[in-house]
C-alpha positions, 0 to 999 in steps of 0.5 A, spaced: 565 706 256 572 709 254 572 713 261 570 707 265 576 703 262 581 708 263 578 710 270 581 703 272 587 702 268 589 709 271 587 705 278 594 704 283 593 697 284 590 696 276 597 699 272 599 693 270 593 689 269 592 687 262 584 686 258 582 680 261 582 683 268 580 690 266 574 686 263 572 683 268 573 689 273 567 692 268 562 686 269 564 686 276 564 693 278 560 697 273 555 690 271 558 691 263 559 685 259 564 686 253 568 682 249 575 681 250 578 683 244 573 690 244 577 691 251 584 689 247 582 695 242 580 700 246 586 700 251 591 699 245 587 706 242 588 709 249 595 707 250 594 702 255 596 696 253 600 693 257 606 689 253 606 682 253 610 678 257 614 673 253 618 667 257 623 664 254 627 657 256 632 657 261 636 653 257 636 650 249 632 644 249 638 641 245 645 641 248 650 640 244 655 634 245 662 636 249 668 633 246 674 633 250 681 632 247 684 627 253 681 624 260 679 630 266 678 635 262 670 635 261 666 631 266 658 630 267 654 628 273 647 625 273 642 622 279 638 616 279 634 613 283 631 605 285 629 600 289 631 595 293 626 589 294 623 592 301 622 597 296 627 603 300 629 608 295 636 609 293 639 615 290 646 615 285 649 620 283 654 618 278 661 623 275 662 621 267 668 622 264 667 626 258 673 622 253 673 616 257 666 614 259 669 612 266 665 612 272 671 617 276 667 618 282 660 615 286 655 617 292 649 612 294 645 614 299 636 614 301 637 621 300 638 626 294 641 633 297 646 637 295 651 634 301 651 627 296 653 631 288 658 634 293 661 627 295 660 624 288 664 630 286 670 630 291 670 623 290 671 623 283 677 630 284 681 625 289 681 619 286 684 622 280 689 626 283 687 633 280 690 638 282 690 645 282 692 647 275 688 640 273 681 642 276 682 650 272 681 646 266 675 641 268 669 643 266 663 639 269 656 639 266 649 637 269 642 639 269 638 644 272 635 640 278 635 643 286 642 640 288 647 641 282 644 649 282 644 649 290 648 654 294 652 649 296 654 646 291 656 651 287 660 654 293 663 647 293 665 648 285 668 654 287 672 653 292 675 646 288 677 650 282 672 647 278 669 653 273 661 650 269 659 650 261 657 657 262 659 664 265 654 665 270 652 673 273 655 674 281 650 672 286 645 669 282 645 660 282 648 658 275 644 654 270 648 649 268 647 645 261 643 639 261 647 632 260 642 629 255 646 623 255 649 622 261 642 618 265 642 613 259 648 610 261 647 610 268 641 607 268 644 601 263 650 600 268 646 601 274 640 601 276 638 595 272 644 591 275 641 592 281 634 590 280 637 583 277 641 581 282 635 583 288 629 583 284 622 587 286 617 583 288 610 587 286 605 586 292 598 586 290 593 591 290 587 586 293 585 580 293 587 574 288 
């Protein structure tokens, strides 16, 4: 059984599998049934073992609060989404100040692209009059979605100047660190706004 174990681990397309596929490759191949662990042993023994694969999170579940020392300093940009009464979905990106708590910059839409976090983020620049020293100092923050980790998106903060929470590889889309607060507030100055002024009326499923 050790040379019919080594046999298929020395295989071209079996180099990278593991006990579990090399046992079932044994039942199926020469009709052996064996215990997993037997396997794990054998190919340990035979040094063929491959090594284990550990994945580690992108990003630390806690993330620690940023505390600027005046406004347009730090920034943090979050989406939310509703609906209206005729159930039609919106999207709202929203740009905090870190310092202030200010809302410096919005973008609605029935769509959540990268095309809508750039214009919440342009908005924000323009209506706080940043220049180019102001936006080498700004550091925003969001979380790892599709739009904020977009091509176009990271694009647009490089040519604006403004620099993320970490360093991030050439070439490579960045991870920007999660708000963990930021949707909170959203929701609370929103979302449930807009839900009293046009409340949702539920449909029944069937019959009364």
């Amino acid at each position: 059984m050790r040379e019919q174990i080594k046999a298929l681990c020395l295989e071209d397309r079996h180099k990278t599998y593991g006990h579990r596929r090399i046992r079932a490759l044994l039942k199926r191949r020469c009709g052996l049934s064996v215990a997993r662990k037997t396997v794990a042993r054998i190919m340990k023994d035979l040094g063929l073992q491959q090594e284990r694969l550990r994945y580690k999170p992108v990003r630390p579940k806690r993330v620690e609060r940023m505390k600027p020392d005046g406004p347009n300093q730090a920034w943090q940009v979050d989406m939310t989404s509703f609906q209206l009464a005729d159930l039609t979905p919106l999207y709202l990106e929203v740009v905090v100040d870190c310092y202030s708590r200010k809302i410096v910059g919005w973008a609605l839409d029935r769509r959540c692209r990268a095309k809508e976090w750039i214009a919440a983020v342009r908005m924000a620049v323009e209506t706080q009059h940043l220049g180019p020293a102001e936006r080498s100092c700004l550091v925003l923050r969001s979380d790892n979605g599709a739009q904020p980790c977009s091509k176009a998106f990271v694009e647009f903060l490089s040519s604006m100047g403004v620099r993320g929470r970490t360093n991030t590889t050439p070439g490579r889309r960045p991870t920007w660190p999660s708000t963990g607060t930021s949707s909170t507030t959203i929701r609370k100055g929103y979302t449930r706004r807009s839900t009293i002024e046009r409340p949702l009326r539920w449909r029944p499923l069937g019959p009364p």
